[in-house]
C-alpha positions in Angstrom: 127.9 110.6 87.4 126.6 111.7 90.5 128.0 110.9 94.2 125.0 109.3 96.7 124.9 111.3 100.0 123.4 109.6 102.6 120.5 110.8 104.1 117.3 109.9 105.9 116.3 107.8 103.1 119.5 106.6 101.9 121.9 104.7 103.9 125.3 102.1 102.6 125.4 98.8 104.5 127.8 96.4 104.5 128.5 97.6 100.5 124.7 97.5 100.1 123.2 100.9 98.9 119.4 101.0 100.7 117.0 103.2 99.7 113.6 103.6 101.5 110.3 104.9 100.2 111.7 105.3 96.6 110.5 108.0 94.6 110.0 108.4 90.6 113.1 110.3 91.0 116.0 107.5 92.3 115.2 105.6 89.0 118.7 105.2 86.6 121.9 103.4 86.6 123.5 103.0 89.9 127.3 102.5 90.0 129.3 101.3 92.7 133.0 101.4 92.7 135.5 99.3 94.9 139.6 99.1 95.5 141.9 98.0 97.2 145.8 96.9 96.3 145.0 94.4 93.7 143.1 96.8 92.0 139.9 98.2 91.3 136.2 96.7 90.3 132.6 98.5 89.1 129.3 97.3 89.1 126.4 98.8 88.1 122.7 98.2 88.5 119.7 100.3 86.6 116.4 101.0 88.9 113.3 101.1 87.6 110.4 102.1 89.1 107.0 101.5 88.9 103.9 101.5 90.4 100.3 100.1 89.9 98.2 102.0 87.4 94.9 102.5 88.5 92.0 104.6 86.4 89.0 106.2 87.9 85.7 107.9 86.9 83.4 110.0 88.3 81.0 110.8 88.8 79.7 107.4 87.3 76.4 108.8 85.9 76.4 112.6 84.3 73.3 114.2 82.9 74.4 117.5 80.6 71.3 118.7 78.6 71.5 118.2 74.8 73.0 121.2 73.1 75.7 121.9 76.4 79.7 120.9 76.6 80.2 117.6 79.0 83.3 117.1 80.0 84.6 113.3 81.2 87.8 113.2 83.3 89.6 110.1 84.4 92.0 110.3 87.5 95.0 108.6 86.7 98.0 106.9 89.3 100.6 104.9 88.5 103.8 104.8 86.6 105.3 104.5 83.8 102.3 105.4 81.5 102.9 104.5 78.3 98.6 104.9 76.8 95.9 106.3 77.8 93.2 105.9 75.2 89.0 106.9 75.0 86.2 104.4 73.8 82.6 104.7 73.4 80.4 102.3 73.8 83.0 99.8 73.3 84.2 101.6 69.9 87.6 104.0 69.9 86.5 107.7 70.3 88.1 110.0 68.0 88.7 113.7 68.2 86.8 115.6 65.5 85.2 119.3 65.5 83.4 118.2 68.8 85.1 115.8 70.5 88.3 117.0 72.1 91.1 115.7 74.5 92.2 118.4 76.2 94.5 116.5 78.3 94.6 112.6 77.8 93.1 112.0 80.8 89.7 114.0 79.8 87.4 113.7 76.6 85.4 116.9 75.8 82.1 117.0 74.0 80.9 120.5 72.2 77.9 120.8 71.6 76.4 117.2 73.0 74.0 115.8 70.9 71.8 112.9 71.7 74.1 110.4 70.2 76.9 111.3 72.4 75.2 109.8 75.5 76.5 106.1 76.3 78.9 104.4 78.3 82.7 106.1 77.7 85.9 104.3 78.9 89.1 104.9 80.1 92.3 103.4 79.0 95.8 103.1 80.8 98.3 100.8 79.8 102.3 100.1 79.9 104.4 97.8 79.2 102.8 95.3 82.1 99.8 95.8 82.7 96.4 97.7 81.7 93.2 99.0 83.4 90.1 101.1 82.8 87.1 102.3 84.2 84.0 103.5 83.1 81.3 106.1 83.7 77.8 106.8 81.7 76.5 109.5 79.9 73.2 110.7 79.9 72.2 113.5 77.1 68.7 115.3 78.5 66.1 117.0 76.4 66.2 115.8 73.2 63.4 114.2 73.5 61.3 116.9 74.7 62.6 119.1 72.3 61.4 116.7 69.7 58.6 116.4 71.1 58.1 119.8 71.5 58.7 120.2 67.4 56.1 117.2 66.5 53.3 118.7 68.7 54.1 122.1 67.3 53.6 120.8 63.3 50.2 119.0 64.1 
């Protein structure tokens, strides 16, 4: 148990422990201890904090060239975090040979082929509430490769 020394941020009034602009780091069980001749009384009280989640994208639109890594990152805020999960084109992205999550808040693709470009997603969620955002990608010069290869054979 530790004692709380007042400070800038925490004050005791009137047997009331205030504490402004609350960090991550006040969270846990608060006790508070009182006496007098009758005796002696504890409460306690557990802080949680939280704030709103919030998911973000960008750029919304990339173009990598067919054959090249892409890499997707989503900013993350908010707390706790208890998921943060990838989709495709509405479907859950996996991680195989070339698809990698190097952190859970960014998908890497290595090499990109042409079926990799589509519309990936973003998924944060705890215990009360969930949010995602989205951003588009664009796979260039397949087709001109392919095209490239046709005229070549004829």
């Amino acid at each position: 148990m530790t004692v709380v020394n007042k400070d800038q941020r925490i004050d005791q009034m009137d047997g009331t422990l205030v504490i402004r602009q609350v960090t991550r780091e006040d969270a846990g069980t608060y006790f508070c201890m009182v006496s007098n001749d009758a005796g002696q009384e504890r409460g306690e009280v557990k802080l949680d904090i939280t704030a709103p989640l919030k998911a973000s994208i960008y750029p919304k639109n990339q173009e990598v060239d067919s054959g090249n890594p892409a890499i997707i990152n989503c900013t993350i805020q908010g707390y706790p975090i208890h998921l943060v999960s990838w989709s495709k084109d509405q479907r859950t992205l996996v991680a195989d040979g070339r698809i990698t999550f190097p952190t859970q808040s960014s998908v890497r693709i290595n090499p990109t082929r042409r079926e990799d470009g589509g519309m990936y997603q973003c998924y944060v969620k705890n215990s009360e509430e969930s949010v995602q955002d989205a951003a588009r990608l664009i796979i260039s010069g397949a087709d001109l490769i392919f095209f490239l290869f046709i005229f070549t054979l004829f």
